[in-house]
C-alpha positions as CSV (number, residue, x, y, z in Angstrom):
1,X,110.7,209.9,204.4
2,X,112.0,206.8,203.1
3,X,116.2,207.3,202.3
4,X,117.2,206.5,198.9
5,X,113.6,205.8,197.8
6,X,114.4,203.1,194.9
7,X,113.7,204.1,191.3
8,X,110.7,202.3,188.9
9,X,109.4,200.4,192.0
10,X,106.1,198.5,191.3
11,X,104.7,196.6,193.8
12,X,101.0,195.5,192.4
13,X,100.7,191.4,194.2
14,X,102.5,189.0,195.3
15,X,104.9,188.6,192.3
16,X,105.7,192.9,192.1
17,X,109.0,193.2,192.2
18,X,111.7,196.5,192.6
19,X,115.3,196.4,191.5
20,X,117.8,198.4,192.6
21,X,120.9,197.7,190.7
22,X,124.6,197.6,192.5
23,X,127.7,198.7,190.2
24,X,129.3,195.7,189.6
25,X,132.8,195.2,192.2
26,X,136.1,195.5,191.0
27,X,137.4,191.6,190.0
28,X,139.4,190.2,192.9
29,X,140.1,186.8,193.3
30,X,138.4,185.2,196.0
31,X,140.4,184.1,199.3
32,X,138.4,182.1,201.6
33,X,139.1,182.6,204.7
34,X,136.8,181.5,207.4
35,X,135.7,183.2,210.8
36,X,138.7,182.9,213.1
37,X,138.4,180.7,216.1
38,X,137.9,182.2,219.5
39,X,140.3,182.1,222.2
40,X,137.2,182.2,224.5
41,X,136.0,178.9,225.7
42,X,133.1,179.4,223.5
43,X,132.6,177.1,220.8
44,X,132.7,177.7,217.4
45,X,129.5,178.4,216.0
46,X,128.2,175.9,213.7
47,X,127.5,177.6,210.1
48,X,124.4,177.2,208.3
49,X,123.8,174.4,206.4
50,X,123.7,175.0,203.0
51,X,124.5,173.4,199.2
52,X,128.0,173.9,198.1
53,X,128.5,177.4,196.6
54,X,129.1,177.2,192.2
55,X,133.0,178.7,191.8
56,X,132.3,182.3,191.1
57,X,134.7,181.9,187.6
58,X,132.5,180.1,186.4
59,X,128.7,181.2,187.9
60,X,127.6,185.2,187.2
61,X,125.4,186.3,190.5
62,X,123.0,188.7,189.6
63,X,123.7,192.4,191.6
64,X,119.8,193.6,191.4
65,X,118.2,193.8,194.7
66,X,114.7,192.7,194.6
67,X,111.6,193.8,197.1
68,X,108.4,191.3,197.1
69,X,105.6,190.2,198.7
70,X,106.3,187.1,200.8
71,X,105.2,184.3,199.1
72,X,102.7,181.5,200.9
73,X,105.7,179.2,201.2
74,X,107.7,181.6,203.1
75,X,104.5,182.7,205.3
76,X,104.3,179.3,206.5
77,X,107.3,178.8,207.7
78,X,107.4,181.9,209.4
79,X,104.1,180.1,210.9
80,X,105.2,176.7,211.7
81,X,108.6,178.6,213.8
82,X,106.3,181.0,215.7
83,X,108.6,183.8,214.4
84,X,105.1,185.4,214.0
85,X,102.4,184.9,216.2
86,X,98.8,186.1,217.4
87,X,99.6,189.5,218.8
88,X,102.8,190.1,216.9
89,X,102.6,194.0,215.8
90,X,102.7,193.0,212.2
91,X,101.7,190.7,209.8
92,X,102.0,189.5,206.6
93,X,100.8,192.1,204.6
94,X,102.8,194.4,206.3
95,X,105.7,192.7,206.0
96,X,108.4,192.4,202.3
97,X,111.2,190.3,201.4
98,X,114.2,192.2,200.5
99,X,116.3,190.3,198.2
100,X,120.3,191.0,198.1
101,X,123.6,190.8,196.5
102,X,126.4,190.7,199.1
103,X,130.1,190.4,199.2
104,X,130.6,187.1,201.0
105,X,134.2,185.7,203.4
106,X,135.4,184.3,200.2
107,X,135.3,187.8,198.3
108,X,132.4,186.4,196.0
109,X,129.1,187.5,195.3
110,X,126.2,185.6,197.2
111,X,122.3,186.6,197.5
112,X,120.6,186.7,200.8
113,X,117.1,187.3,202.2
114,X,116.3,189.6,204.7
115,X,112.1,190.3,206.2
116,X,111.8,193.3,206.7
117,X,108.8,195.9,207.4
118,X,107.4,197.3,204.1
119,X,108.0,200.8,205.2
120,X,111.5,200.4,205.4
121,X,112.1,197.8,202.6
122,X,113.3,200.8,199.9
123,X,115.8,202.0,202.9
124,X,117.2,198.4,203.8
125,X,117.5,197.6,200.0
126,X,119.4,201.0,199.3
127,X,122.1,200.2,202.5
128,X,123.0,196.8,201.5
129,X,123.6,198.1,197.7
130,X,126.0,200.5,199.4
131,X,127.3,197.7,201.4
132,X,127.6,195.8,198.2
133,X,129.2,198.4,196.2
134,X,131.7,199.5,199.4
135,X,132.6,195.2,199.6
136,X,131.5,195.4,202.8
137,X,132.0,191.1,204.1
138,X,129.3,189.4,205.2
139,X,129.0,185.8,206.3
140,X,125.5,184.8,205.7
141,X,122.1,186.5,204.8
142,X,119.2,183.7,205.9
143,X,115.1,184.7,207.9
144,X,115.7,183.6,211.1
145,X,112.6,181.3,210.7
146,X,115.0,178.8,208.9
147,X,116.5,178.5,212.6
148,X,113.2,177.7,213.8
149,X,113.0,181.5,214.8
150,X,115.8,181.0,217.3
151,X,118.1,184.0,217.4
152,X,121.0,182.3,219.4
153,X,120.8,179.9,216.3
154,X,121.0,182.5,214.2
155,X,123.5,184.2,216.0
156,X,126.0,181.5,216.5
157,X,125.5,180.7,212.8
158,X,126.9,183.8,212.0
159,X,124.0,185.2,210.2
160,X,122.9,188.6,209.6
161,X,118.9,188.5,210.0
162,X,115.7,191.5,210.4
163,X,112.4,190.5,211.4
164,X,111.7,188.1,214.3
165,X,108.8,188.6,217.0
166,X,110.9,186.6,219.5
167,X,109.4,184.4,221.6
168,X,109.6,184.5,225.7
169,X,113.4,183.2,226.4
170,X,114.7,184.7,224.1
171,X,116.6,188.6,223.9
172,X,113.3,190.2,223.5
173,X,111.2,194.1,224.5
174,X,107.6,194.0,224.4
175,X,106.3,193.4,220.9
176,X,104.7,196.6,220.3
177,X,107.8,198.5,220.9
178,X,110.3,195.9,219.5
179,X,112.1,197.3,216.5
180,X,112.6,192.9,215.2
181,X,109.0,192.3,216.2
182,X,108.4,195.0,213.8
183,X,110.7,194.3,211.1
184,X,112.6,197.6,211.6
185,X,115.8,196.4,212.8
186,X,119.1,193.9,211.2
187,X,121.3,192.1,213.1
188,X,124.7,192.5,210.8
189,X,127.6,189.8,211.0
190,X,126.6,188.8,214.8
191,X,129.7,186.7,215.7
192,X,132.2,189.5,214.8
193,X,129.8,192.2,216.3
194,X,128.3,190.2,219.5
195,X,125.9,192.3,222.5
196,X,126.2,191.9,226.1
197,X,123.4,189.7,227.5
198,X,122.2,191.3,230.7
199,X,120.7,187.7,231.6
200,X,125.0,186.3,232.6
201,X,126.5,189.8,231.4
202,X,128.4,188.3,229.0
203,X,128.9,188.5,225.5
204,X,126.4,186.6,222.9
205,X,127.1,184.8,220.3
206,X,130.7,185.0,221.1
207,X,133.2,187.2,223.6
208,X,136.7,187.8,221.3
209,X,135.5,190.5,218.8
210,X,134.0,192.5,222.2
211,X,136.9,193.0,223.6
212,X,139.1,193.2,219.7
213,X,137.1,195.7,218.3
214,X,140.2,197.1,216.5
215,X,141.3,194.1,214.8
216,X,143.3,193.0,211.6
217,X,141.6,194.9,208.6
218,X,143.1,192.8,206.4
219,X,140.7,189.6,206.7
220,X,137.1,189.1,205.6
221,X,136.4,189.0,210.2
222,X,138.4,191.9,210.6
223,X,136.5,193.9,208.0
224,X,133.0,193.0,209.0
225,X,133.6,194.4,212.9
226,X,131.3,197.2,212.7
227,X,133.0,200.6,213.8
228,X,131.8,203.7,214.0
229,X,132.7,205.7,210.7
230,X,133.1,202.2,208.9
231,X,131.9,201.1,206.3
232,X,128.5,199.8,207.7
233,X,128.2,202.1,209.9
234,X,128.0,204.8,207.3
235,X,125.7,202.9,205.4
236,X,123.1,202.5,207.7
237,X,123.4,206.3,209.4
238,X,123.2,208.2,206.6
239,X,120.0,206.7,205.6
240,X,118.7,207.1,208.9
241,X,119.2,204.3,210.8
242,X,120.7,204.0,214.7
243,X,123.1,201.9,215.4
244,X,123.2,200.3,218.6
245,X,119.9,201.8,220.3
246,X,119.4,200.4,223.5
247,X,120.9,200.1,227.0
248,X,123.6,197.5,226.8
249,X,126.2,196.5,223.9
250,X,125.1,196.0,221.1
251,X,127.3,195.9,218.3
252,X,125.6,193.8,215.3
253,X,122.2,196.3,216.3
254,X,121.2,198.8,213.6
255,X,116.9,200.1,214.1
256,X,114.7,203.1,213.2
257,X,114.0,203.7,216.7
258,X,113.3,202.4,220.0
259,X,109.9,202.2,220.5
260,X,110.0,200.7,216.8
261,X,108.9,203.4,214.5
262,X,109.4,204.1,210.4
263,X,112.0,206.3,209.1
264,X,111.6,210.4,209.3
């Protein structure tokens, strides 16, 4: 079963909603402070683009995290990317839009989207509540298909993602037993938690934070390098979820299972 199974959910059509509410932070001031620069000859990766963020003293973020159907405007784009395709394992209507509060770099509250599997939309909305409510960092919350489905993109980008049916060149299992292909997986803060790619056996997005994995708690980066008994790490594995669960390093991995399978 489901952990943390998310009280007065109503999901009726495309419009049904669930909120699960996160207890507001305690006030800090926020400090931006950006992801450090590698001393790897690596480049920097190039941030998403998006509009200036509203000062947080002067903007109140909702801290309700919100399931729905995916709309027709958000199907088609995961059309026109070929982040799903003919013979992914599942489709649309097996598929939700988890909508979060998070605790961004510059200590303020941002909302993010992650696609997710339905079946484990209640857990995913319950973890990053906790992350929420813990001030767990994270740098950006954006479906991969607004990086044309390309999961280096998202990678470099810093940008925690969950469903993609990956195409052929990219990190990728058989559909059918892929825990992104079947929207049972997130990728969390990949630059500070990169994986090994067996294709140069080197690190992806970035090498410094796999070799720093003990690094300066103090910054937004330092807090966001997942650790077992951290702070994401406990969020995830106490509602069920695996972290790292595959052969190589993988450090931003959390699934349900490899094959892809729901929660127990």
């Amino acid at each position: 079963m489901l952990a943390g199974a998310l009280l007065g959910y109503a999901l009726t059509a495309c419009s049904a909603t669930q909120q699960v509410t996160a207890a507001p932070p305690t006030a800090t001031a926020p400090t931006a402070s950006p992801v450090p620069p590698s001393p790897s000859p690596s480049p920097t990766p190039v941030k998403p683009a998006t509009s200036p963020k509203p000062s947080p003293s002067t903007v109140v973020v909702p801290t309700a995290t919100v399931i729905r159907r995916l709309t027709d405007a958000q199907w088609q784009r995961i059309l026109a990317t070929g982040t799903w395709r003919t013979g992914c394992p599942v489709d649309r209507a097996g598929l939700r839009d988890v909508d979060v509060p998070y605790v961004g770099f510059d200590g303020a509250t941002h909302r993010g989207t992650l696609v997710v599997n339905a079946d484990v939309s209640a857990s995913v909305a319950d973890v990053f509540a906790r992350l929420y409510r813990d001030r767990y960092p994270v740098h950006s919350i954006v479906p991969v298909e607004q990086f044309g489905g390309d999961d280096n993109a998202s990678m470099a980008a810093d940008n925690t993602s969950a469903f993609n049916c990956r195409r052929s060149g990219q990190a990728n299992a058989p559909s059918a037993a892929s825990p992104h292909a079947n929207g049972r997986a997130v990728d969390l803060n990949p630059y500070e938690n990169p994986w090994v790619d067996p294709r140069c056996a080197c690190f992806q997005p970035d090498a410094y934070y796999g070799s720093h994995r003990v690094v300066a708690r103090s910054t937004p980066a330092g807090r966001a390098v997942i650790v077992k008994g951290g702070p994401a790490w406990r969020a995830f594995t106490s509602a069920g979820w695996t972290w790292q669960d595959n052969s190589t390093a993988d450090y931003q991995h959390f699934d349900t299972g490899y094959p892809s399978r729901p929660l127990r």
